[in-house]
GUKOL-346417 format. One record per residue (C-alpha): chain; residue in three letters; x, y, z. Coordinates in nm, 4 decimals. Each point is the difference from the previous one (the first is absolute). Layout:
<sites>
{chaine = A residu = ALA x = X y = Y z = Z}
...
</sites>
This chain:
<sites>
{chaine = A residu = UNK x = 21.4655 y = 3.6983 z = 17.4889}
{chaine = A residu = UNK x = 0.2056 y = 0.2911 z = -0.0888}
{chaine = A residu = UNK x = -0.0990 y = 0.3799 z = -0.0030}
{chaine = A residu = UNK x = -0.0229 y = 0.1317 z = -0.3374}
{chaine = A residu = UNK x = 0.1236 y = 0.3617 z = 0.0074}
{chaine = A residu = UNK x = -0.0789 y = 0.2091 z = -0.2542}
{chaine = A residu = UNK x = 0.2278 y = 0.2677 z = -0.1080}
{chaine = A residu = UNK x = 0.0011 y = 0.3766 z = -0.2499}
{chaine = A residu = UNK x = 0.2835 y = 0.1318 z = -0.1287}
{chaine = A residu = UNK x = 0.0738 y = 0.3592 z = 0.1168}
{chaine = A residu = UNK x = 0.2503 y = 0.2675 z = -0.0555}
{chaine = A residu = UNK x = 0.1823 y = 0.1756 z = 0.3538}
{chaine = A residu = UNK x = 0.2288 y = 0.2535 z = 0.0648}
{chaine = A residu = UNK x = 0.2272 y = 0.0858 z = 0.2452}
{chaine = A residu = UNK x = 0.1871 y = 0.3254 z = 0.0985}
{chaine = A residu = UNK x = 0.3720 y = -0.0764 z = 0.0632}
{chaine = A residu = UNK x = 0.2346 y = 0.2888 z = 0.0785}
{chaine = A residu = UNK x = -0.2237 y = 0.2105 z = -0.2029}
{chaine = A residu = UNK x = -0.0576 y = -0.1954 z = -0.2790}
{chaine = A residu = UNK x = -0.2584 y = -0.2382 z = -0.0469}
{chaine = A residu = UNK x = -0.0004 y = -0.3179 z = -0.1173}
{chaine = A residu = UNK x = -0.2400 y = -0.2615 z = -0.1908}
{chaine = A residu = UNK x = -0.0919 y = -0.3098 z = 0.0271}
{chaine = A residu = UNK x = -0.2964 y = -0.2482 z = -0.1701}
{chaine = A residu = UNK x = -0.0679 y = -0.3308 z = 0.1215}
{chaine = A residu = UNK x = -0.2845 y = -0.2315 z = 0.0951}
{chaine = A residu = UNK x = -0.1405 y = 0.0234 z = 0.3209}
{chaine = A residu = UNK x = -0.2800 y = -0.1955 z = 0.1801}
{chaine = A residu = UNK x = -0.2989 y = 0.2159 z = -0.0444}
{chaine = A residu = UNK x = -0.0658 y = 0.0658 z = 0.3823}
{chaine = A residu = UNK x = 0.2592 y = 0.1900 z = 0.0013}
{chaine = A residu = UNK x = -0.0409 y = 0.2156 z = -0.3813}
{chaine = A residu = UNK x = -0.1559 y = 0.2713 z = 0.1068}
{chaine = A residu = UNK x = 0.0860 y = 0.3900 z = -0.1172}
{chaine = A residu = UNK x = 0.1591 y = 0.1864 z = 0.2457}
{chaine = A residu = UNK x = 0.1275 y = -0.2939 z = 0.1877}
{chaine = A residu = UNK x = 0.3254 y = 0.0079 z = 0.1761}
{chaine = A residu = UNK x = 0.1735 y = -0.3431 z = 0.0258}
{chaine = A residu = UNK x = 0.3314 y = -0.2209 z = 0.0832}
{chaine = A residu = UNK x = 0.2120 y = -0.1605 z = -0.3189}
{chaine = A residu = UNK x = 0.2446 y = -0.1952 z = 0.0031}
{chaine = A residu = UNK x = 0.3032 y = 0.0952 z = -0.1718}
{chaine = A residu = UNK x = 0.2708 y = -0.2553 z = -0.1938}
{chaine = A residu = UNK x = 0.1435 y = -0.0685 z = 0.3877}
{chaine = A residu = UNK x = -0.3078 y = -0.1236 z = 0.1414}
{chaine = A residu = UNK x = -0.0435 y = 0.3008 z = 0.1834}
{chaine = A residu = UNK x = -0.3291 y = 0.1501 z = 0.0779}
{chaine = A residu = UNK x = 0.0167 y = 0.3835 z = -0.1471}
{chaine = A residu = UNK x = -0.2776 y = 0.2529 z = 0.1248}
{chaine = A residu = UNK x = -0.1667 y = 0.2811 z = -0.1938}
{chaine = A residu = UNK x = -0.0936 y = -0.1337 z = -0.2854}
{chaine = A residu = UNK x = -0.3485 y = 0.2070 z = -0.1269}
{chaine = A residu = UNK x = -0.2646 y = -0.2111 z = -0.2086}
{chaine = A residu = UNK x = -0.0736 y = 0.2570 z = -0.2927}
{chaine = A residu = UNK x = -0.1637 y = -0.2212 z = -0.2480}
{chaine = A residu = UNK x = -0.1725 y = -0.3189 z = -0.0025}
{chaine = A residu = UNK x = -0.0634 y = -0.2334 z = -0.3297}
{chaine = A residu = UNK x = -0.3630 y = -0.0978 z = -0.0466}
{chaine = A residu = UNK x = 0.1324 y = -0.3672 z = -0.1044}
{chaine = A residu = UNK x = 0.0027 y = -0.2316 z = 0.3332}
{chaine = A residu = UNK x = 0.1450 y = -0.2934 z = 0.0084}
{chaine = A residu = UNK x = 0.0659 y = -0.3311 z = 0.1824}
{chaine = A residu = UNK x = 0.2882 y = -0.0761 z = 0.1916}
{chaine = A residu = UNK x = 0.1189 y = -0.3037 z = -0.2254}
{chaine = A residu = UNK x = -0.0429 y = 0.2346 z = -0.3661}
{chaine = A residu = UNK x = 0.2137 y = 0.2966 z = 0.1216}
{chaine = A residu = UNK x = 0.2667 y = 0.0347 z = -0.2528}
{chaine = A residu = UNK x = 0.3590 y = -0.1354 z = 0.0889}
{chaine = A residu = UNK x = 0.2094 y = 0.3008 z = -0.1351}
{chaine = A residu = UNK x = 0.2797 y = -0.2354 z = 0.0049}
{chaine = A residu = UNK x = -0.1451 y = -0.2584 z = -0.2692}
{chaine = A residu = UNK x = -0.0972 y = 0.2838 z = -0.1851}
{chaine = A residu = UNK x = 0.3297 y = 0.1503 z = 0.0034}
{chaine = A residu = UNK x = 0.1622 y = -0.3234 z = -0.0929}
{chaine = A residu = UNK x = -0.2128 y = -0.1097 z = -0.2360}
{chaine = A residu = UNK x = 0.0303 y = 0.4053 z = -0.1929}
{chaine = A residu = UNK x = 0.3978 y = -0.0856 z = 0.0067}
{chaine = A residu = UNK x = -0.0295 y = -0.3599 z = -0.1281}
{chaine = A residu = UNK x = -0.2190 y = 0.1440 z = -0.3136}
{chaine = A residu = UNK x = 0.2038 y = 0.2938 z = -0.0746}
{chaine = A residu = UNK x = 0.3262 y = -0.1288 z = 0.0234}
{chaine = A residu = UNK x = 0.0729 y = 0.2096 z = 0.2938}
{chaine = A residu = UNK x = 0.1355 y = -0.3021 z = 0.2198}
{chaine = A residu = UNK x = 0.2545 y = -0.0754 z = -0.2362}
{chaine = A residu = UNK x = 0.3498 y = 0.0537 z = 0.0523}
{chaine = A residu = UNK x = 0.1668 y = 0.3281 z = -0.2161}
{chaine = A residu = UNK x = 0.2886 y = -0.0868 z = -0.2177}
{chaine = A residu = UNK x = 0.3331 y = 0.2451 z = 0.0639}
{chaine = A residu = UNK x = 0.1243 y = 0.1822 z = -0.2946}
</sites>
């Protein structure tokens, strides 16, 4: 039997060279708390410190009904036509 984690979407920041970036994504909810500092990983596979919880959804979810951006993403260029090759002039 498998552990069912349950996870809350949340919105982080980071300061980078003075600037700060932001990030939302689902995270299990152990970790969603406000003020929470914690390890992402970027488009490498890298683990990337300082990331600051600063909001946390009130929706929770389980682990198997987190949204796949990617469908969604394919599935938004499929019905608008967006996946479709553009004709040269």
């Amino acid at each position: 039997m498998t552990r069912n984690v349950k996870y809350a979407q949340c919105a982080m920041r980071r300061i980078v060279a003075g600037a700060s970036v932001v990030t939302t994504s689902y995270i299990p909810t152990q970790f969603a708390k406000v003020g929470r500092v914690l390890k992402l990983k970027d488009s490498d596979d890298n683990w990337v410190d300082g990331w600051v919880v600063e909001t946390v959804g009130d929706v929770i979810v389980e682990g198997e009904r987190v949204p796949d951006y990617r469908k969604a993403i394919r599935n938004h260029r499929k019905s608008t036509g967006d996946s479709t090759p553009r004709l040269r002039a």
